[in-house]
C-alpha positions in Angstrom: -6.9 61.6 15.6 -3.2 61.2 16.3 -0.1 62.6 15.6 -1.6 65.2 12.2 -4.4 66.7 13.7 -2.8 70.4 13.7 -1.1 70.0 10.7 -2.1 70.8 7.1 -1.0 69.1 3.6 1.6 71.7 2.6 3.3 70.8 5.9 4.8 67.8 4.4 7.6 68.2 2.0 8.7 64.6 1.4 7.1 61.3 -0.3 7.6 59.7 2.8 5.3 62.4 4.8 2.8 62.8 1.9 2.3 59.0 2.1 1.2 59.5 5.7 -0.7 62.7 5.2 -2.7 60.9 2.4 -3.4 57.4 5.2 -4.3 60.5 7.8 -6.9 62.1 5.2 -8.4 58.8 4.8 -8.6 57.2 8.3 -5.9 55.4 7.9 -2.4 55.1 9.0 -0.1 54.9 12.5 -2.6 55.4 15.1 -5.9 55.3 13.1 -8.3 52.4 13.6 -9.1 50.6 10.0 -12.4 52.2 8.1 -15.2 50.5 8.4 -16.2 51.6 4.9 -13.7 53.1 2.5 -13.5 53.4 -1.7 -9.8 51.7 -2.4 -9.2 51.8 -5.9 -12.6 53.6 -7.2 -14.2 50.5 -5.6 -16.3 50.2 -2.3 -14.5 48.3 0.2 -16.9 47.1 3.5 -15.4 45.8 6.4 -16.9 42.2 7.7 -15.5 42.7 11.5 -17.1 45.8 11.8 -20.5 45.1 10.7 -20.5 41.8 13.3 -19.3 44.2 16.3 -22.9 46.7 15.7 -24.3 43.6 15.8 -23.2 42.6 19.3 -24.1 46.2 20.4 -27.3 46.0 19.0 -28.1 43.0 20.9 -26.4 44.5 24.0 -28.0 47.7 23.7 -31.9 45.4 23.4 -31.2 43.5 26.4 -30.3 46.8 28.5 -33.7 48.3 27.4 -35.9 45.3 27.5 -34.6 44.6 31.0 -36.2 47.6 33.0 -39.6 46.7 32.0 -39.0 42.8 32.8 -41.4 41.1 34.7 -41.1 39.7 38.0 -40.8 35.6 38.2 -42.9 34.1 40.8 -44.4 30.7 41.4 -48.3 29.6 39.6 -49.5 29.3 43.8 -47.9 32.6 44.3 -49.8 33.8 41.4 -53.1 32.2 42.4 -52.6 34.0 45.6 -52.0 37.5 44.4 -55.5 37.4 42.5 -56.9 36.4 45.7 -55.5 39.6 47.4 -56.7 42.0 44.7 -52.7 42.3 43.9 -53.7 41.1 40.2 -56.3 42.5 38.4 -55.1 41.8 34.9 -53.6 38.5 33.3 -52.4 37.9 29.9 -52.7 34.3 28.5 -49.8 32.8 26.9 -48.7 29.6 25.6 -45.5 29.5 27.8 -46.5 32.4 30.3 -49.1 34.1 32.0 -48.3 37.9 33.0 -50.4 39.2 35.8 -50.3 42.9 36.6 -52.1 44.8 39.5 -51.7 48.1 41.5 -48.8 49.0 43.1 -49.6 48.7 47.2 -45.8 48.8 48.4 -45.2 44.9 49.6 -41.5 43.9 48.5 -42.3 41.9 46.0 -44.0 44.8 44.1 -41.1 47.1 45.0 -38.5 45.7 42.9 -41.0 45.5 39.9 -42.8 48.9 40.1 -43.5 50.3 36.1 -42.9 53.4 37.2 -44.7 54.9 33.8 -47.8 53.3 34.8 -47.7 53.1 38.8 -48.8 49.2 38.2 -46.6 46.2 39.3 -46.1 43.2 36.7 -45.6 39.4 37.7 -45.2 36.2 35.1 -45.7 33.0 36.2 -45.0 29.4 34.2 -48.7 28.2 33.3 -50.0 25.1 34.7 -52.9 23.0 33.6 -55.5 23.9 36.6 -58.9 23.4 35.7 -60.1 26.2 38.4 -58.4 29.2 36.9 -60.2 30.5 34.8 -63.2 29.9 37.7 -60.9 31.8 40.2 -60.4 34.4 38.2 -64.1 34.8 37.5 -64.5 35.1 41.3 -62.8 37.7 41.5 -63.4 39.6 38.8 -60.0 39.7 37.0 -60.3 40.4 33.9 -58.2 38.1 31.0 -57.1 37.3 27.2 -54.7 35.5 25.3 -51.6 36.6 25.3 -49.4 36.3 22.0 -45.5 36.6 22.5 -43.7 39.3 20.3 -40.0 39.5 20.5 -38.9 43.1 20.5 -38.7 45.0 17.3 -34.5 44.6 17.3 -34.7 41.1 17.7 -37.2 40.8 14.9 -35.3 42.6 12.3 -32.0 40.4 13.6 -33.9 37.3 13.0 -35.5 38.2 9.6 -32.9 40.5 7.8 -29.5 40.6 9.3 -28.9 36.7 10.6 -29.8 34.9 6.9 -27.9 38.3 5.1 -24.6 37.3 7.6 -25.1 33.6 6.6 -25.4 34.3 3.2 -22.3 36.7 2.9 -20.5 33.8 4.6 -21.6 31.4 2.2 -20.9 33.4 -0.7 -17.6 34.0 1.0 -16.8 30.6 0.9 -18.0 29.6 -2.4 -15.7 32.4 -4.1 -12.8 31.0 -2.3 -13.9 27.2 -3.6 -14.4 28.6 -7.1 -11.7 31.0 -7.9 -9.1 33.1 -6.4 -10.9 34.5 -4.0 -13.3 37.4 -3.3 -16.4 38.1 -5.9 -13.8 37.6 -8.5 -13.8 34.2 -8.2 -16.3 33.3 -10.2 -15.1 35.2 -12.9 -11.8 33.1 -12.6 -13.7 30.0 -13.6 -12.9 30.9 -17.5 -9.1 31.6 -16.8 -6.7 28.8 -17.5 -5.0 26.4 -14.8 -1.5 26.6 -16.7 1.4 26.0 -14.3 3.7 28.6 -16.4 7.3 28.1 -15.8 9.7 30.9 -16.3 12.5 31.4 -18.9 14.9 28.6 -18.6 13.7 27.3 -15.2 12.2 24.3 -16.8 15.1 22.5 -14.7 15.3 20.2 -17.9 17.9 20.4 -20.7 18.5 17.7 -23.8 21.4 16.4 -21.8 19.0 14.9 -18.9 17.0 13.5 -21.9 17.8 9.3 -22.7 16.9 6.7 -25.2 14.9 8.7 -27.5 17.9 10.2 -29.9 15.5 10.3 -32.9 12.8 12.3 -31.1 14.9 14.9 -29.9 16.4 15.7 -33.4 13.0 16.2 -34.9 12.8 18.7 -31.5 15.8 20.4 -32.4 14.5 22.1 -34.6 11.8 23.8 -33.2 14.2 24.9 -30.1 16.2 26.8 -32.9 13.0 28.8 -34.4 12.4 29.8 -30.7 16.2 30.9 -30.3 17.2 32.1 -33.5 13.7 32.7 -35.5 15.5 35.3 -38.2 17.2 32.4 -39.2 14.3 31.3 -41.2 12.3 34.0 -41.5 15.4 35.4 -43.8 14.6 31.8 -45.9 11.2 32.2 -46.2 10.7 28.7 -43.7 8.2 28.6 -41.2 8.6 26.7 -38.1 5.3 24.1 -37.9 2.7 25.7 -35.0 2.3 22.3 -33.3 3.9 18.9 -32.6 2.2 16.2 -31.2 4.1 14.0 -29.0 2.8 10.1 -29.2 4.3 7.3 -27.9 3.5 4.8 -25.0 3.1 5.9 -21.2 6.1 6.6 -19.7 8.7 7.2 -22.4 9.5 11.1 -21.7 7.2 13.0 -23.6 6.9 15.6 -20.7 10.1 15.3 -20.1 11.0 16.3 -24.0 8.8 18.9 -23.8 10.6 20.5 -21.1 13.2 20.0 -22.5 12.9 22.1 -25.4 11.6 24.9 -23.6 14.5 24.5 -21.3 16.8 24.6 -24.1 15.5 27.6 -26.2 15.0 29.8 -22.4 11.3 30.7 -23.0 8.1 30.5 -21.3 6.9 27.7 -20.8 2.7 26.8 -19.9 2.3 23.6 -19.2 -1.4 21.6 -18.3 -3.4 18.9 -18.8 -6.5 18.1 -21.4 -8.8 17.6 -18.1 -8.0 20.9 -17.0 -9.7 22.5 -19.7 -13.3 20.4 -19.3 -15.6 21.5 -16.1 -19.5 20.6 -15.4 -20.4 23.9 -17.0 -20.8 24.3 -20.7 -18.5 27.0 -22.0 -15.7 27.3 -19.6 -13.6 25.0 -21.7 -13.4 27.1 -24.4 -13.1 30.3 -22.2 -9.9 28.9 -20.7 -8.8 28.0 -24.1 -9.1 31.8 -25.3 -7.3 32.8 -22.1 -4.7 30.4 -22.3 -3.4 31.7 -26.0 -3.9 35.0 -24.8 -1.4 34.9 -22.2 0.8 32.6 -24.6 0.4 35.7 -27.5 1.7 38.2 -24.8 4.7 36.3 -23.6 5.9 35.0 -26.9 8.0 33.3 -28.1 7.0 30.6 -25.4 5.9 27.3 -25.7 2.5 25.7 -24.7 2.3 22.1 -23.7 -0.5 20.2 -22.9 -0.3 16.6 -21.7 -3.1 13.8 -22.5 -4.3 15.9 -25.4 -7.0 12.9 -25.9 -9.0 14.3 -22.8 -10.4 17.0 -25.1 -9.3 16.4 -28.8 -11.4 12.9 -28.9 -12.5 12.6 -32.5 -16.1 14.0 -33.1 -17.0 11.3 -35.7 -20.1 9.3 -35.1 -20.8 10.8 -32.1 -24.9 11.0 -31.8 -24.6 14.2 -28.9 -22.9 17.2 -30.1 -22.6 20.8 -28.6 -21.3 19.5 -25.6 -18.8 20.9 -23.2 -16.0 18.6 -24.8 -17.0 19.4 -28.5 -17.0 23.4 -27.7 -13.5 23.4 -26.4 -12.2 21.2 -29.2 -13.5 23.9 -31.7 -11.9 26.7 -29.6 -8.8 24.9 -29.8 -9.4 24.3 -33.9 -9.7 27.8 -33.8 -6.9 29.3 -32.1 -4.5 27.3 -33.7 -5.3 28.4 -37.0 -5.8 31.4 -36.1 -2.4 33.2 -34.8 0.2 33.3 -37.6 3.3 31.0 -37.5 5.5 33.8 -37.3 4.1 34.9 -33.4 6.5 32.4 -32.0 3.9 30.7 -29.9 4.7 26.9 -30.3 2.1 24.0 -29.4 3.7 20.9 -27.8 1.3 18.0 -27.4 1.4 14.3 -25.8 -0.9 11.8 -25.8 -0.4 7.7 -25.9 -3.6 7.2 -28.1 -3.4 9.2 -31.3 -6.0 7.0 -33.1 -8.9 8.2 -31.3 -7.7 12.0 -31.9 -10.0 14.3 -34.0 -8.8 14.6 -37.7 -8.8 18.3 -37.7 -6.3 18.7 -35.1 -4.0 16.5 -36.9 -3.9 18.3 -40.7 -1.1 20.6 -41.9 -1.4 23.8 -40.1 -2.5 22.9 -36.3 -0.5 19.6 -35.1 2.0 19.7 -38.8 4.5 17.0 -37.5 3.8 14.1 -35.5 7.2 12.7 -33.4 7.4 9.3 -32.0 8.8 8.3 -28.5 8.7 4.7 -28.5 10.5 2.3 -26.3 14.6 2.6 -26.2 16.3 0.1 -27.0 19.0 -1.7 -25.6 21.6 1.6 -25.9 18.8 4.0 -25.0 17.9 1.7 -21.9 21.3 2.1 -20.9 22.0 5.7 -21.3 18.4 6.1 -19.4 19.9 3.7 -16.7 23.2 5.8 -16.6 21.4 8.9 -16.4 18.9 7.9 -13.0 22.2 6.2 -12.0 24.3 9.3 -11.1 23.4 9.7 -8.0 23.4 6.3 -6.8 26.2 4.3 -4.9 26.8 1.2 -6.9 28.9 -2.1 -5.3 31.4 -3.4 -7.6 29.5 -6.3 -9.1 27.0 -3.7 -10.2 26.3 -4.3 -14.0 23.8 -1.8 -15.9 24.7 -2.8 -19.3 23.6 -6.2 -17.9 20.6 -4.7 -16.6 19.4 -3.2 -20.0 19.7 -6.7 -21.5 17.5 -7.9 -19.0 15.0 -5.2 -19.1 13.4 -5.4 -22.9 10.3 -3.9 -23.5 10.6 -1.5 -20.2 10.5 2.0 -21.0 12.1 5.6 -19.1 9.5 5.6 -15.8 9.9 1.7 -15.5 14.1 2.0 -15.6 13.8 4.7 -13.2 11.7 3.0 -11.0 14.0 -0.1 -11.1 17.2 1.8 -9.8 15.1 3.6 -6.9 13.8 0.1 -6.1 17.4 -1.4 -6.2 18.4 1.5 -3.9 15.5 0.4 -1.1 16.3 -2.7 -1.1 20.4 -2.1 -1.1 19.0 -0.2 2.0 16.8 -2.6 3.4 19.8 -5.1 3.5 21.8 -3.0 5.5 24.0 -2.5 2.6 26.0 0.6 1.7 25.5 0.1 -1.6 23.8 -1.2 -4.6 24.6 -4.3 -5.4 23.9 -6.3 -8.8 21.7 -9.0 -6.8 19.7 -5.4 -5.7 19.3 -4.6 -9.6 18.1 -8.0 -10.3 15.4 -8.4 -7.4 14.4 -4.8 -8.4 13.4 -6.5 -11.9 11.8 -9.4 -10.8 9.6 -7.0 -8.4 8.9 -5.1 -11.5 7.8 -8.0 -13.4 5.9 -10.6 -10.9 5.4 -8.5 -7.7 6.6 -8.5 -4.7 8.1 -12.0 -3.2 6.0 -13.5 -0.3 8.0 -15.3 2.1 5.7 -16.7 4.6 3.5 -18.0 1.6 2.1 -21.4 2.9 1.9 -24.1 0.5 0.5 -27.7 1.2 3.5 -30.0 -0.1 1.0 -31.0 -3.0 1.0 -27.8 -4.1 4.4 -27.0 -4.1 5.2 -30.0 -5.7 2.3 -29.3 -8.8 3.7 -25.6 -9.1 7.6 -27.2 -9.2 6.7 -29.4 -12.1 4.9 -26.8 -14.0 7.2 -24.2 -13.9 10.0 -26.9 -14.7 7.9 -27.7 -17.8 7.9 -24.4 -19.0 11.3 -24.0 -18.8 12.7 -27.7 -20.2 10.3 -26.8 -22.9 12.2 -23.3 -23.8 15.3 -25.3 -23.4 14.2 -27.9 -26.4 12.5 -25.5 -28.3 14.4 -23.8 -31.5 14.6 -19.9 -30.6 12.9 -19.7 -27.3 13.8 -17.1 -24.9 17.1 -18.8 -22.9 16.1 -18.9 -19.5 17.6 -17.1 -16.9 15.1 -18.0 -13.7 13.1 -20.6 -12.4 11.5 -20.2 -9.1 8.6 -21.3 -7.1 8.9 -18.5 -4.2 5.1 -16.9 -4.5 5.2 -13.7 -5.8 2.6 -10.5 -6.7 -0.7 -11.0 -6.9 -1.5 -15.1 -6.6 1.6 -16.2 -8.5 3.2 -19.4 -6.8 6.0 -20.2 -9.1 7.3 -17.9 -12.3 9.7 -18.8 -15.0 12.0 -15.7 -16.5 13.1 -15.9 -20.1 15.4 -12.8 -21.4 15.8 -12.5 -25.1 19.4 -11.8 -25.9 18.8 -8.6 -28.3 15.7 -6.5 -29.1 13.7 -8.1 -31.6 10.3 -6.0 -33.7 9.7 -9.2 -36.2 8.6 -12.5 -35.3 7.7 -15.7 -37.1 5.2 -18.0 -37.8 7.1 -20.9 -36.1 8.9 -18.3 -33.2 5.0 -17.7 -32.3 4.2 -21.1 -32.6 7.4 -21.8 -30.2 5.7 -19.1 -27.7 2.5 -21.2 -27.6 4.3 -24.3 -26.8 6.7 -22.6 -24.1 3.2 -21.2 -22.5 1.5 -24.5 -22.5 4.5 -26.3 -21.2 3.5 -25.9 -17.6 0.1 -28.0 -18.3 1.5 -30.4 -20.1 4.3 -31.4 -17.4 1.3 -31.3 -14.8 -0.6 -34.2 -16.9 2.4 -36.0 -17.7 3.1 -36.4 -13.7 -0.3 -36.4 -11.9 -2.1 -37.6 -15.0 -4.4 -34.3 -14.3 -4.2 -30.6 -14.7 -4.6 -27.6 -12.3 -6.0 -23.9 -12.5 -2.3 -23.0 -12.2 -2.4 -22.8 -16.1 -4.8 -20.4 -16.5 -2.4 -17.1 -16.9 -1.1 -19.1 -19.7 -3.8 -20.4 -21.7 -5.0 -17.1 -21.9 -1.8 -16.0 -23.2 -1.3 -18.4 -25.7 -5.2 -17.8 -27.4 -4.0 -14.6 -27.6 -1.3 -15.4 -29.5 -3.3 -17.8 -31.7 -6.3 -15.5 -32.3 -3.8 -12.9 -33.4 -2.2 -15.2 -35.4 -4.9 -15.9 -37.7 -7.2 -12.6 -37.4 -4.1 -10.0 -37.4 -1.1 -11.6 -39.1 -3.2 -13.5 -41.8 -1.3 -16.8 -40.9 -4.3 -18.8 -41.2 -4.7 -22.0 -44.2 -7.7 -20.1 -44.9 -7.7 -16.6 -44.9 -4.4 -16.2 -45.6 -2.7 -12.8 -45.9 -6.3 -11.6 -44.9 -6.5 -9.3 -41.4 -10.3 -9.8 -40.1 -9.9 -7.0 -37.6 -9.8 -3.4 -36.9 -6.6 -3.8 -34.8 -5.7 -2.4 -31.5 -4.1 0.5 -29.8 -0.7 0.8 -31.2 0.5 1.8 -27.7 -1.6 0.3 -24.9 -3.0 -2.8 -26.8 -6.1 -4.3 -26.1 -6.6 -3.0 -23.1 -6.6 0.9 -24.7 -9.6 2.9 -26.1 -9.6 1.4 -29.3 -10.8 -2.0 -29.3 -10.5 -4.7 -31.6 -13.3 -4.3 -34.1 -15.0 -7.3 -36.0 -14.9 -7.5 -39.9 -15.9 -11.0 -40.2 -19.2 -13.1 -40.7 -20.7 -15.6 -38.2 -19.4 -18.4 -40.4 -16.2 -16.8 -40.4 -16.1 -16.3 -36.9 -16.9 -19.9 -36.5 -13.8 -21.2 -38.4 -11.6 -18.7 -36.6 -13.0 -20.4 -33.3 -11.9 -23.7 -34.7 -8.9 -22.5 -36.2 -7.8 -21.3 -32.6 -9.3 -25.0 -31.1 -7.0 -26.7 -33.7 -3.9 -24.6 -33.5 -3.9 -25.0 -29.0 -4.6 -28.4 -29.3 -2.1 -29.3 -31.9 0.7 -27.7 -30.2 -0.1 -29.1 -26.5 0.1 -32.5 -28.4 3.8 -32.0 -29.2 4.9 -30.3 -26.3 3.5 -33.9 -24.7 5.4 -35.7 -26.7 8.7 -33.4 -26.4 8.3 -33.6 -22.7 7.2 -37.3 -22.4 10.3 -38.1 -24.3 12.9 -36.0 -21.4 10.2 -37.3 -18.5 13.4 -38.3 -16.3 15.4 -35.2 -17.1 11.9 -33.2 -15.9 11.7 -35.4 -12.3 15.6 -34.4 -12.0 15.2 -30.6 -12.5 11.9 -30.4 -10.5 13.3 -32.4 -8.0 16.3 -30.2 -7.8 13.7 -27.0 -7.6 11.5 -28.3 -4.9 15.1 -28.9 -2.7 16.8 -24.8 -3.5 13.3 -23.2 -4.6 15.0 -21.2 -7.0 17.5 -21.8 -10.1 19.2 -19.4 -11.8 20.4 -19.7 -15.7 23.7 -21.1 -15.5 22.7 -23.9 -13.3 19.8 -24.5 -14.9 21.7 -24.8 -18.6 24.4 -27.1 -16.5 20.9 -29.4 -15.4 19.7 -29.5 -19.3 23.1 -30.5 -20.2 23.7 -33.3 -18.0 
């Protein structure tokens, strides 16, 4: 029992000892073998190993005593032979055997399969289809019946009991591990929360690492101060609001704010996403809800984001199914966030990029009180963003960022970032030491039109019909009043079936636009087709891209803006996603009659045709100047802006 077998418990003075004399009483310990049951904890603890090792004995223990009665093996002529003698009297009839047995007479066959509890001698044989058998065994009077083949009692019980139980313990092993943390208990984990909870200050984020979204961090400012200094307004009677809701396009730092504030302020911070909340089963949603604020109620002040609120707070209006999984873990969030006082420091951060298809009830005074934009930076935020992912990067000396943030409108935190990185792979791919500004401005390009295929081939037909449609978009930027300057014209393939691209750059950030400056986008877009007739008197599907573009522009134009002669100042649509356009969840809706719809079809037809008209003319009138430039791109296959302004101007 080892080393405390002659000892008793007052024998151990210290902790230490106790500790052993305790393992000792239980079975456990140095020199103890583990229990094979034991109660740990007030609970019954069974060991796996041990129940697989009585197993194996049992099936040891069933060959051993099986074997001494085991029949000898012998050959069906062999068998035939011994009736004949009178050394088998007996036979059994089976399926896959026939066992013989006779008198023991002493031969040594017999002596090594003697039952001695019987004094008869047994022999098994493999049956074969012999019509005389049964006619021999007649002869000689042996007597015979069917045989039916038992396995022993062990191997029975094995088989029916203790085989499916092991399979099913493994299988239920398994599952809990798949479904939870492991153990029985893992099924009860199903309701818990999947928060990733960060500790106090360990967010790794401050305001500092935080770019191009000044406004949204001064509404968060705020809320950091409750968390740090919440006396502050409790002695002023203020109350902090329980949730803001982050909106603004993907990728412009709404996680990153978030962390940012919990960062700042040095609390807890639980951080998930809406889809972690939803599962196949009705009801865990809203369990992991309760858990969640639970937890968040115990380790407040702290902060609780969740990211992509839309996954679960989609509005529940007109909605023919209700009582869904979705629906019952919106209402548990409802719930709990009117529930817990403002003053419990628990604060609900939020994010989503579609705010219009967002329940109403999360969004009144009192759940989600203040809603906080992060839109697109502009050209200072772009270039504190680009300084900021720029730190750790080696930069050449023509290297230019506030260059960079000119040319990058409309790009938002993750695209800037991705843009240095890019610039660094491709410094790299050089050979180069460093980033160069040529690096920055491939990196763009990438961005934009996709990566540049350089063993593209192109029948010389081709090339020349992409050369004179990307020259006639860019001659017709260059005569039109307000266009875009230019600042690249190439007819390398690039991305995904683009042969040619031309790369306008407005000069500052612009939110308005005009009638005629939309106008002057259609007729920059259908430049391409227009030089294509003028030259080959027919037209290609290289337009395509932009004919679709520039519908667009005219559809909006009369069913958004109200810039039609008839319905003017009239919007004959729902609209779109603020954020991700057409292509987001909410879709244009029609508010219009088929007659209406009608006129807005020929509204569209008159406005594209009208303005290809005069971008004929504009171009028919420069035709030389457009054989010069295209010539010149079909000889260097790319053109940058200053020599393409010195080609306009000569």
């Amino acid at each position: 029992m080892g080393d405390f077998d002659d000892r008793n418990e007052s024998e151990f003075a210290s902790n230490k000892d106790k500790e052993k004399w305790d393992a000792h009483k239980k079975g456990s310990g140095p020199g103890m073998p583990p229990p094979i049951f034991s109660f740990k904890n007030g609970k019954f603890k069974f060991s796996f190993w041990y129940f697989i090792a009585a197993v194996m004995i049992l099936l040891f223990a069933n060959a051993f005593l099986t074997s001494s009665g085991e029949s000898q093996e012998i050959s069906f002529s062999t068998f035939k032979s011994m009736i004949e003698s009178g050394s088998i009297t007996e036979v059994l009839m089976g399926e896959s055997v026939y066992i013989g047995t006779g008198p023991h007479t002493g031969n040594a066959i017999q002596e090594t399969t003697t039952l001695l509890s019987t004094g008869k001698s047994s022999y098994k044989t493999v049956p074969v289809d012999d019509p005389n058998f049964v006619t021999l065994m007649d002869q000689y009077g042996v007597t015979y019946s069917a045989y039916k083949q038992s396995n022993p009692l062990l191997i029975q019980l094995l088989m029916s009991w203790v085989i499916p139980l092991v399979l099913f313990m493994v299988i239920w092993r398994f599952v809990s591990k798949r479904m939870g943390s492991g153990g029985a208990g893992g099924i009860i984990n199903f309701g818990k929360n999947k928060s990733q909870i960060v500790a106090e200050g360990d967010t790794g984020v401050l305001f500092d690492h935080v770019a191009g979204a000044d406004e949204s961090k001064e509404e968060l400012v705020e809320i950091m101060d409750f968390l740090k200094t919440p006396e502050k307004y409790k002695a002023i009677g203020g109350k902090v609001p329980k949730g803001v809701l982050l909106v603004g396009p993907p990728g412009t730092g709404k996680t990153m704010l978030a962390k940012a504030v919990a960062g700042e302020a040095k609390v807890p911070f639980f951080r998930l996403s809406g889809s972690d909340f939803v599962e196949m089963f009705v009801g865990v949603g809203a369990s992991r809800v309760r858990d969640l604020f639970k937890q968040a109620r115990e380790k407040a002040p702290c902060i609780i984001f969740i990211d992509e609120l839309d996954a679960i707070g989609k509005s529940r209006l007109n909605v023919a199914a209700g009582n869904d999984e979705r629906e019952q873990t919106l209402n548990q969030l409802l719930v709990e966030m009117d529930g817990f006082s403002s003053t419990a420091g628990v604060i609900i951060l939020a994010a989503t990029n579609r705010p219009g298809i967002l329940d109403p009830a999360l969004l009144r005074p009192g759940r989600f009180d203040r809603q906080v934009l992060v839109d697109r930076p502009d050209l200072a935020g772009r270039k504190a963003i680009l300084d900021i992912h720029a730190r750790d990067v080696k930069f050449g000396p023509d290297a230019n960022l506030e260059a960079i943030a000119q040319a990058t409108p409309g790009f938002v935190g993750a695209d800037l970032a991705n843009v240095i990185n890019e610039a660094a792979l491709l410094a790299v791919r050089a050979g180069r030491k460093a980033v160069h500004q040529e690096d920055l401005l491939e990196a763009i390009e990438k961005s934009v039109a996709g990566l540049k295929k350089k063993n593209k081939l192109i029948n010389p037909r081709e090339r020349k019909i992409v050369a004179y449609h990307e020259t006639g978009h860019a001659l017709t930027a260059a005569l039109t009043e307000g266009s875009d300057p230019v600042q690249k014209v190439t007819i390398v393939p690039r991305g995904m079936g683009a042969l040619g691209y031309t790369l306008q750059t407005p000069t500052e950030d612009r939110f308005l636009m005009s009638r005629e400056e939309l106008l002057g986008k259609i007729d920059v877009l259908l430049g391409g087709r227009a030089a294509e007739e003028l030259i080959f008197n027919e037209v290609s599907t290289g337009a395509a891209n932009d004919i679709s573009r520039a519908t667009d522009i005219a559809r909006s134009m009369i069913t958004e803006y109200g810039m039609s002669e008839k319905f003017k100042n009239m919007a004959l649509t729902g609209g779109k996603d603020p954020f991700l356009g057409n292509d987001g969840y909410q879709q244009q809706t029609r508010n219009y009659s088929e007659s209406t719809g009608e006129y807005i079809d020929d509204e569209i037809s008159k406005v594209i045709n009208t303005r290809y008209e005069k971008v004929l003319k504009l171009l028919g009138a420069k035709l030389e100047l457009l054989r010069k430039i295209s010539e010149h791109l079909l000889d260097k296959e790319t053109i940058d802006a200053k020599e393409f302004k010195e080609l306009v101007v000569v």
